[in-house]
C-alpha positions as CSV (number, residue, x, y, z in Angstrom):
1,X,22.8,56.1,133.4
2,X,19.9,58.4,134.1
3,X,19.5,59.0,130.2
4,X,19.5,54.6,129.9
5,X,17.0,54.6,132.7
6,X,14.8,57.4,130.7
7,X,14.6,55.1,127.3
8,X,10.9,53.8,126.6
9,X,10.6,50.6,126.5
10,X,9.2,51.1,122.3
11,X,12.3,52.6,121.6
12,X,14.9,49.6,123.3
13,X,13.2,47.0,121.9
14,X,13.4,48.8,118.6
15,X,16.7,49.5,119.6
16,X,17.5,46.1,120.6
17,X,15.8,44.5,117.3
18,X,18.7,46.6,115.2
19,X,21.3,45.5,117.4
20,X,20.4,41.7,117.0
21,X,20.0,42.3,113.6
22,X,24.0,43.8,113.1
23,X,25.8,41.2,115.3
24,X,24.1,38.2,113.5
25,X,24.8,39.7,110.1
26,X,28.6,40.4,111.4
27,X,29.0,37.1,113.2
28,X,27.6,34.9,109.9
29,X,29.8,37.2,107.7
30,X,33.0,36.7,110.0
31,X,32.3,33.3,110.3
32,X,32.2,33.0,114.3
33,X,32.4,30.0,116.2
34,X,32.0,31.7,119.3
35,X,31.0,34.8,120.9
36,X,31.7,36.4,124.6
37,X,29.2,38.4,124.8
38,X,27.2,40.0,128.3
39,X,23.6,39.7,129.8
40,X,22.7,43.8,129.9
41,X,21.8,45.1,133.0
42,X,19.9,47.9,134.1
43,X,19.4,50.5,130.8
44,X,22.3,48.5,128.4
45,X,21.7,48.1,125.3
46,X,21.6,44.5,123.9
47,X,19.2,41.6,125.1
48,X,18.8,37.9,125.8
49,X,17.0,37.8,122.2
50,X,20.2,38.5,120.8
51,X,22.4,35.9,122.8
52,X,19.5,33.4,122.4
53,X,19.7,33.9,118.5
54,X,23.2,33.6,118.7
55,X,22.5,30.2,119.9
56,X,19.9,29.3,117.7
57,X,22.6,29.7,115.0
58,X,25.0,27.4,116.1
59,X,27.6,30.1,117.9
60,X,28.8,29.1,121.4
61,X,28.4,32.0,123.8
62,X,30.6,32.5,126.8
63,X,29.5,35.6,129.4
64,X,31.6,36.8,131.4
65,X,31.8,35.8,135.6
66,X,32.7,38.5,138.2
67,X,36.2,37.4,140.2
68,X,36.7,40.4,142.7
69,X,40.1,42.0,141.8
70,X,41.0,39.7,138.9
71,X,40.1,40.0,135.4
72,X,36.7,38.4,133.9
73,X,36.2,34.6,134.3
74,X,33.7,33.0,131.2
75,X,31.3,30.5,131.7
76,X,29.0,28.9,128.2
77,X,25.1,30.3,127.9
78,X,22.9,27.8,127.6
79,X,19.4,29.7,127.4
80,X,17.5,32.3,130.8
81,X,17.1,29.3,132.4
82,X,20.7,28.6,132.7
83,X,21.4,32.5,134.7
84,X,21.4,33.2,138.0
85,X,21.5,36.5,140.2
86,X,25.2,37.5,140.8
87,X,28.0,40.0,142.0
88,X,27.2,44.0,141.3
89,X,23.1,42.9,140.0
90,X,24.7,40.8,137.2
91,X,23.3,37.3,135.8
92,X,25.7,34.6,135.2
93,X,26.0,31.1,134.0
94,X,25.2,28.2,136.1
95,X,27.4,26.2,134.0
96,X,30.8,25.1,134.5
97,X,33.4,28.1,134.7
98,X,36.0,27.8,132.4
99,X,38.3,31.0,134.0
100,X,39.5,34.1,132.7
101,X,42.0,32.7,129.5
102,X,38.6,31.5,127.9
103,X,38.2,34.6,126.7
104,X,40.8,33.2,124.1
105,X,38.8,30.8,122.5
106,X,36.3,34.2,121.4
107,X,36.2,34.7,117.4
108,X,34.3,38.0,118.4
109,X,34.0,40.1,121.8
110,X,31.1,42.0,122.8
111,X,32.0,44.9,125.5
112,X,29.4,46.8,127.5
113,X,30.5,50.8,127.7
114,X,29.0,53.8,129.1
115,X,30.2,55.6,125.7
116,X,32.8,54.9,123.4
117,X,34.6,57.7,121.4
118,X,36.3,58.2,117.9
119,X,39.6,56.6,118.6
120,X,38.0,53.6,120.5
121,X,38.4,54.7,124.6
122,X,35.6,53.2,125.8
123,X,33.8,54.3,129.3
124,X,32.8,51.2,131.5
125,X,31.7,51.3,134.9
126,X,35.1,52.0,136.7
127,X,36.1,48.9,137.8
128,X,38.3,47.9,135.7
129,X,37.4,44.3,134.5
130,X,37.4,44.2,131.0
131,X,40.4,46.2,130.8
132,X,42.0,43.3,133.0
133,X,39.8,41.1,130.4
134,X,40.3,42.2,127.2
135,X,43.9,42.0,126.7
136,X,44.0,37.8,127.1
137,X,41.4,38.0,124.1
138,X,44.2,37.8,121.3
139,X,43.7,39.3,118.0
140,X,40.3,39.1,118.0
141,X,37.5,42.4,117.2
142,X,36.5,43.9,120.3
143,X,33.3,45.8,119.7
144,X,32.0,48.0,121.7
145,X,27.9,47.9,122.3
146,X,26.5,51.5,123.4
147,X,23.3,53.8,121.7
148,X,24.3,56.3,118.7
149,X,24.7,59.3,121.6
150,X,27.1,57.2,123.2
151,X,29.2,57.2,120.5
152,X,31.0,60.5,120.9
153,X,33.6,62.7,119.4
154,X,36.5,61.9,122.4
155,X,36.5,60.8,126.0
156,X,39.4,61.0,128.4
157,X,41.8,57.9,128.2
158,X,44.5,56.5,130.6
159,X,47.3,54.2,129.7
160,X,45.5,51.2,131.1
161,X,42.6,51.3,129.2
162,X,42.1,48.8,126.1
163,X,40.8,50.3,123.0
164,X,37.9,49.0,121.5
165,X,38.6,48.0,117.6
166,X,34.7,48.9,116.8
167,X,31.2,50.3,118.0
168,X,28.0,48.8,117.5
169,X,25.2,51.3,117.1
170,X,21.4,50.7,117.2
171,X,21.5,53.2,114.1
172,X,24.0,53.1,112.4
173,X,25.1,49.3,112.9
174,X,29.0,47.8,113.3
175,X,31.1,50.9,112.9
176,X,35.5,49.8,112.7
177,X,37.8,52.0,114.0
178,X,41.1,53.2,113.9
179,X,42.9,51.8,116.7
């Protein structure tokens, strides 16, 4: 968190450019319909460029709603204007909630990490929300969203965690893993 904190504000917007560039390029070549995706917060890489042009192109885009304990509600983006302040610093949708199974209805997922490593263990936050999440996804691809030194050789997994199928780089753009 302290190295996110450290990044210039030249180097994530270049950063941030790449990454828009990638997921459009992936979500016109997969064909997606809609998107959940997430509003960054604090150092995360990714922007509300990127879900705006997600919009712009016709893809519905759900972010995810804090329910303490449970996993991840979804609500639709409908532009800034539509966020407000929320649980943990977040900004959510004012629009209508449409609960946690509308993660179903996703062609793609988006997933905030810490890190992600080789095999796909991804390092969120700790409380465990998109690993409650991500399993009522379906077969979709999860991809995780962290810089290119956050993709590392191996982190520590547990038996709860949900593996990540890829990793979205500034660098080196959608990577697929083995999982």
């Amino acid at each position: 968190l302290e190295r996110r904190a450290a990044v210039s504000e030249t180097t994530r917007s270049a950063e941030n450019a790449a990454l828009r560039g990638s997921v459009l390029e992936w979500v016109d070549a997969e064909g997606m319909a809609v998107v959940c995706a997430y509003v960054p917060m604090g150092g995360e890489p990714g922007s509300r460029e990127l879900l705006d042009a997600l919009r712009e192109r016709g893809t519905r885009v759900l972010l995810p709603i804090v329910v303490r304990g449970g996993p991840l509600g979804w609500a639709e983006y409908f532009g800034p204007d539509s966020l407000r302040p929320a649980t943990f610093g977040l900004l959510e949708p004012t629009s209508t909630r449409l609960g946690s199974e509308a993660i179903a209805e996703a062609d793609g997922v988006l997933v905030p990490a810490l890190a992600i490593d080789q095999r796909g263990v991804r390092l969120g936050q700790g409380a465990g929300y998109y690993d409650r999440s991500l399993p009522k996804a379906g077969p979709v691809p999860l991809v995780g969203v962290v810089r290119d030194t956050e993709f590392v050789e191996e982190l520590p997994g547990e038996a709860h965690d949900v593996r990540v199928g890829g990793v979205l780089t500034p660098g080196r753009g959608l990577v697929l893993l083995p999982v």
